[in-house]
C-alpha positions as CSV (number, residue, x, y, z in Angstrom):
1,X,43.5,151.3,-28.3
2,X,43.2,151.6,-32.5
3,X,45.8,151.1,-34.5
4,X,46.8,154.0,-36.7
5,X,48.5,153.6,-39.8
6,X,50.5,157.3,-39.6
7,X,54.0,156.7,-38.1
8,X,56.5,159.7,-36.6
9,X,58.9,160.3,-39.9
10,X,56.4,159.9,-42.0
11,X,55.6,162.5,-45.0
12,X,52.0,163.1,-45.2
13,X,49.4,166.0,-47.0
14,X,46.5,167.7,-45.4
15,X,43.4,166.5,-47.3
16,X,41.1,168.5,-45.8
17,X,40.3,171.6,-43.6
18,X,42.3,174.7,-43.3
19,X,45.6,174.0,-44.6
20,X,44.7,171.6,-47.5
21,X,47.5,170.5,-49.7
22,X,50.0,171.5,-47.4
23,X,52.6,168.4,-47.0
24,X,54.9,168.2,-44.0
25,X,57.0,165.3,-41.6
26,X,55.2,164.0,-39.5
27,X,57.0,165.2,-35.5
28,X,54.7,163.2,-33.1
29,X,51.6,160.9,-33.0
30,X,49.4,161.7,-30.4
31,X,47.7,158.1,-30.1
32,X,45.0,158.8,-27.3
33,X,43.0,162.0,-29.5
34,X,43.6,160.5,-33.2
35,X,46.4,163.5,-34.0
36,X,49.5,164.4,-35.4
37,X,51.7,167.1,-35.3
38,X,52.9,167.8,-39.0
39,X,55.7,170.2,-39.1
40,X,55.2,173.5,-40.7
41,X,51.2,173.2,-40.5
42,X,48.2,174.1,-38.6
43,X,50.7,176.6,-37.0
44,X,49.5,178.5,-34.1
45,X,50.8,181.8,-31.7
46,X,51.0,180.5,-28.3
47,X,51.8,183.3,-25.8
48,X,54.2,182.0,-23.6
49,X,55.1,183.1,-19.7
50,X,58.8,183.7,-18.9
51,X,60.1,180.5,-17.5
52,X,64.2,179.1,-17.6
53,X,63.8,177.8,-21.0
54,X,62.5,181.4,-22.3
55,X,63.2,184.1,-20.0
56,X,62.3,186.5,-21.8
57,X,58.5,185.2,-22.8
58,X,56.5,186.9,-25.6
59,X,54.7,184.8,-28.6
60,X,56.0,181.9,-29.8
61,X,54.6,180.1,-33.1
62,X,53.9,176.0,-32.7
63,X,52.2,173.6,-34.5
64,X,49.1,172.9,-32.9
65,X,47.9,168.9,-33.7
66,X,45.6,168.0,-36.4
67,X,43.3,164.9,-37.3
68,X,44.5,161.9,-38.4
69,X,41.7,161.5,-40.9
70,X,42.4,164.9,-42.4
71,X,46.2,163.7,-43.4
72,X,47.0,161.3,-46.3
73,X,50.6,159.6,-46.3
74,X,52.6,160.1,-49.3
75,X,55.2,157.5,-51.0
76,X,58.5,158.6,-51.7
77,X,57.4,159.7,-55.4
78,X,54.9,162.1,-53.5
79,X,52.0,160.2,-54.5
80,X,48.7,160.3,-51.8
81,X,48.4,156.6,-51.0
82,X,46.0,154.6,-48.4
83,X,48.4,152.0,-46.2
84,X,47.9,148.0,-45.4
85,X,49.9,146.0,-43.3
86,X,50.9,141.8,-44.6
87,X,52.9,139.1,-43.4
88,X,56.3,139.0,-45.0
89,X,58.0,136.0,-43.3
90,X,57.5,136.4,-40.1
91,X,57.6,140.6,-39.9
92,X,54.3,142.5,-40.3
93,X,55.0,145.4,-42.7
94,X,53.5,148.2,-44.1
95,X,52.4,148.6,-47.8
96,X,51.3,151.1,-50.6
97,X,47.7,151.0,-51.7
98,X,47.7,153.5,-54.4
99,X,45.0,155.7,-54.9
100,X,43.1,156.1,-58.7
């Protein structure tokens, strides 16, 4: 299993492919393929069948997951950043490594 350095509640920005420069919340981590789900990107029209949930069917837009390579986290100034983890203590925690 690798350890990925992207975190649900996160706020990250597409760095490359389609919908660079977009900057969403990060919704889920999908751990097994390498992805996120970035609210408000990469969205997609699903066609949906009726079912209990939606009766009525039709298309319904959804994010679809994108790369984990292709996203870079942001700090809360909305600066791009890389992340490390050190020992504070006896709690491992996440850190800023600033970019340029």
């Amino acid at each position: 299993m690798t350890k990925l350095k992207i975190k649900s509640g996160d706020t990250v920005k597409v760095i490359a492919g389609d919908h660079k420069g977009s900057e969403g919340k990060v919704m889920k981590v999908l751990i097994d393929k390498n992805k996120a789900i970035v609210e408000g990107v990469n969205m997609v029209k699903k066609h949906m069948k009726p079912s209990a949930q939606s009766p009525q069917g039709g298309i319904v837009e959804k994010e679809a997951a994108i790369h984990i390579s292709n996203l870079s986290l942001l700090t809360a100034k909305g600066e791009e950043t890389r992340v490390g983890y050190r020992m504070e203590g006896d709690k491992k925690v996440r850190f800023s490594k600033k970019i340029k």
